[in-house]
C-alpha positions as CSV (number, residue, x, y, z in Angstrom):
1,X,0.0,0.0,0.0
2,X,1.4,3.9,-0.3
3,X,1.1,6.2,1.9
4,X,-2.2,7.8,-0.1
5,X,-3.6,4.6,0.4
6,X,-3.0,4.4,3.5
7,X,-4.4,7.8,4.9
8,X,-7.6,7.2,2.7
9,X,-8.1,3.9,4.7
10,X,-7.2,6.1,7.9
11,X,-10.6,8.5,7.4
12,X,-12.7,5.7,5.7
13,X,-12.0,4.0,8.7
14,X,-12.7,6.8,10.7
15,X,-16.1,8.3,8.8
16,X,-18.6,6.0,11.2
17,X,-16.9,7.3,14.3
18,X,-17.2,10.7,12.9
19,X,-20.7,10.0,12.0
20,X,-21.0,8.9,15.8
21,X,-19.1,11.9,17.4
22,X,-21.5,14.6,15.4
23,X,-24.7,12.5,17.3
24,X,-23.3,12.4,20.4
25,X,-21.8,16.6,20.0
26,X,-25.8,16.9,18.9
27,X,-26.8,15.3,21.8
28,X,-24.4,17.1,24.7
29,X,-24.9,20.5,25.7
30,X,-22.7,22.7,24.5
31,X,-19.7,20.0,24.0
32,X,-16.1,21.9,25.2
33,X,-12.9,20.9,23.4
34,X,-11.4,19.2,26.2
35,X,-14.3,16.7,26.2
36,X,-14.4,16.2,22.4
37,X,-10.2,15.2,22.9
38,X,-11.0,13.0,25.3
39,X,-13.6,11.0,23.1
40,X,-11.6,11.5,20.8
41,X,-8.6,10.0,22.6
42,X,-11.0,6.9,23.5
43,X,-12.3,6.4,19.9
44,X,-8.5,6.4,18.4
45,X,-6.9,4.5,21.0
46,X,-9.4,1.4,20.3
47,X,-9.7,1.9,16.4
48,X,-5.9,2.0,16.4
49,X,-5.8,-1.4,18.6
50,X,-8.1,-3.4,16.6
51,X,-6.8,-3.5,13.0
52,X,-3.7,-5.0,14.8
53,X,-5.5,-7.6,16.1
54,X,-7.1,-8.2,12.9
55,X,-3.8,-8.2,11.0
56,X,-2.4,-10.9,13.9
57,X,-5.5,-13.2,13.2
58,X,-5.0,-12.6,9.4
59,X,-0.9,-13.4,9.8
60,X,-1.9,-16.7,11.3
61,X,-3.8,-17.9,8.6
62,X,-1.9,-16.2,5.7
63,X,0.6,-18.8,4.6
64,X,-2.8,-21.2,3.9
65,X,-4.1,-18.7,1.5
66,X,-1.4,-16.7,-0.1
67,X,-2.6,-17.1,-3.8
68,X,-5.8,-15.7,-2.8
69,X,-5.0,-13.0,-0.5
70,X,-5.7,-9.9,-2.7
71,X,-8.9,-11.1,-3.6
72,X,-10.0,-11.9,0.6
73,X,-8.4,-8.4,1.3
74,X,-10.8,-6.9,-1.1
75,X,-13.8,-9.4,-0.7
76,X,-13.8,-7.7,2.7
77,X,-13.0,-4.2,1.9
78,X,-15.9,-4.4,-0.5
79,X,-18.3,-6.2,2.2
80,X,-17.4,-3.7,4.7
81,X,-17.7,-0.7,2.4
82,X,-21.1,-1.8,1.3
83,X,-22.0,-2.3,4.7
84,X,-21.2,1.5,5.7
85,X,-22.9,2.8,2.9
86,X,-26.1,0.6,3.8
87,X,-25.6,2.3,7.0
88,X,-25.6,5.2,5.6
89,X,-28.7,5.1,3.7
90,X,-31.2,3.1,6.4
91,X,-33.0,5.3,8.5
92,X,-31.8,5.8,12.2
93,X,-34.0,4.1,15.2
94,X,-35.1,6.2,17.9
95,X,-34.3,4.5,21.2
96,X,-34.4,6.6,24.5
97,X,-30.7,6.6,25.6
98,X,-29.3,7.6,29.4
99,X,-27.1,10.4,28.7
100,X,-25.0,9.8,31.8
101,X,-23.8,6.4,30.6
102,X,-23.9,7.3,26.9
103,X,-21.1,10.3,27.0
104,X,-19.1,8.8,30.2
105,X,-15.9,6.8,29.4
106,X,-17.5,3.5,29.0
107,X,-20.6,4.5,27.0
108,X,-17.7,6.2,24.6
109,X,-15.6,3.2,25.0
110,X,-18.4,0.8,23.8
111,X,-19.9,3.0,21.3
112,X,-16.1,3.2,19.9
113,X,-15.8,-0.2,20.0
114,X,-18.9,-0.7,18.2
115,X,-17.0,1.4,15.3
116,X,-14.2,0.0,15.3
117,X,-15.1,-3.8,14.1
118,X,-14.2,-2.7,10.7
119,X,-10.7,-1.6,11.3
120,X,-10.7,-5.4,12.8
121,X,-11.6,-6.8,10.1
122,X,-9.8,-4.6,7.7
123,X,-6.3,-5.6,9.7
124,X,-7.5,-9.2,8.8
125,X,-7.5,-8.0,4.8
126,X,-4.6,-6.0,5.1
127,X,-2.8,-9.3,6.8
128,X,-2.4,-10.5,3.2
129,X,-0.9,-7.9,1.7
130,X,2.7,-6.2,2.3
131,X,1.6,-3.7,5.2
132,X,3.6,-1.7,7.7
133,X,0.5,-2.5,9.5
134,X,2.1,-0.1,12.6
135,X,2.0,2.8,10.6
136,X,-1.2,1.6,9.6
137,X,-2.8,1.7,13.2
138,X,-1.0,5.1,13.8
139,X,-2.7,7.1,10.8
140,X,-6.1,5.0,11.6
141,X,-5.8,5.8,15.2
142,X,-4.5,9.6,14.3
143,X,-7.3,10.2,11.8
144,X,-9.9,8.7,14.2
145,X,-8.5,11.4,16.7
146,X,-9.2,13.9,14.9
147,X,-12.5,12.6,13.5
148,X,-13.8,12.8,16.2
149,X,-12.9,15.5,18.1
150,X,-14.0,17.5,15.0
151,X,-17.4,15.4,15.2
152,X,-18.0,16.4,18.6
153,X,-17.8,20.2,18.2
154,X,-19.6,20.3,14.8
155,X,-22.2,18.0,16.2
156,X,-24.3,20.7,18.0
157,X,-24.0,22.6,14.8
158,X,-24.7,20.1,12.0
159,X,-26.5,17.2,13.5
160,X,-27.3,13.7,12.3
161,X,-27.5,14.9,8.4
162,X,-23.8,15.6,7.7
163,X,-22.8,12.0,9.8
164,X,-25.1,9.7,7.5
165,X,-23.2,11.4,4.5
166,X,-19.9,10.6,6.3
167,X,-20.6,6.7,6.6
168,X,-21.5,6.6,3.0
169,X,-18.2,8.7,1.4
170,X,-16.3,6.1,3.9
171,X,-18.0,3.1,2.6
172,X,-16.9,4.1,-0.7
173,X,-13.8,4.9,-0.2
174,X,-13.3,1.1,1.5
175,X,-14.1,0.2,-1.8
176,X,-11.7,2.2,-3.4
177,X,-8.9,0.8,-1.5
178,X,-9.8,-2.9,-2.0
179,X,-10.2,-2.0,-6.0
180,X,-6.4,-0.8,-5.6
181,X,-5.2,-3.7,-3.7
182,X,-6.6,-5.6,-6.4
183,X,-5.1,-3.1,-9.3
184,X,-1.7,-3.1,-7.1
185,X,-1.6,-7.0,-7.5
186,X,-2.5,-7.5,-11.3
187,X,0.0,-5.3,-12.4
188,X,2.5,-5.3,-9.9
């Protein structure tokens, strides 16, 4: 992957906890910076984690599938980005939520874990390719950061409309970078 690549699967894989940050800034009062950091610090931290662990699962099963890996990797770059842009386009379900627990550190915690499968199972994908999967997590991790401390404070200004958009752009660009894994392979 290049380093383009790589920041573009740093946002896509940052869009849904964007998405999630502008709900939750739309739902606190008057968010300050030092609490949109601190979700932000949360939501990084864990998105950064888990494409690592996906990569590690991914590196143990590698040597079994090594002719195929390019196609896997974007078999589930293409699932996932379908998935986000699905997301994106179904209509939201209006459940009464506790604020306490939802913008505490373990209602962030969880609801950044809940966005984060993706960067699992995009470290699986990138497992098959030849990925400095450390500087991966970084930019993932970095752009998540920021994300979603952006999020946060725009939330209160541009509400749910703007995050549904953000899930679908990332979707698509998921797709993007699993069309040029494939590209990378065929002619490289």
């Amino acid at each position: 992957m290049n380093p383009v690549s790589i920041l573009l699967l740093g946002f896509a894989m940052s869009t849904d906890a964007f998405a999630a940050a502008i709900g939750k800034g739309a739902a606190m009062t008057r968010p300050r910076l030092s609490q949109a950091m601190r979700a932000g610090l949360i939501f990084g931290v864990i998105e950064a984690i888990t494409p690592v662990l996906g990569w590690l699962l991914g590196k143990g099963a590698s040597r079994y599938i090594e002719a195929w890996d390019h196609w896997i990797a974007f078999g589930l770059l293409l699932v996932l980005g379908l998935h986000m842009i699905w997301n994106g386009l179904k209509p939201d379900a209006d459940e009464p939520v506790d604020e306490a627990k939802q913008h505490g550190i373990v209602g962030l915690a969880i609801t950044g874990l809940s966005t984060s499968i993706d960067a699992l199972a995009v470290g699986v994908g990138l497992a098959f390719v030849d990925t400095p999967i450390a500087v991966v997590a970084l930019v993932i991790g970095l752009c998540t950061f920021s994300m979603v401390t952006l999020g946060i404070m725009l939330g209160r200004v541009l509400g749910e409309m703007v995050g549904k958009r953000a899930e679908m752009i990332g979707g698509v660009i998921l797709i993007g970078v699993g069309l040029v894994i494939v590209y990378e392979h065929l002619v490289g």
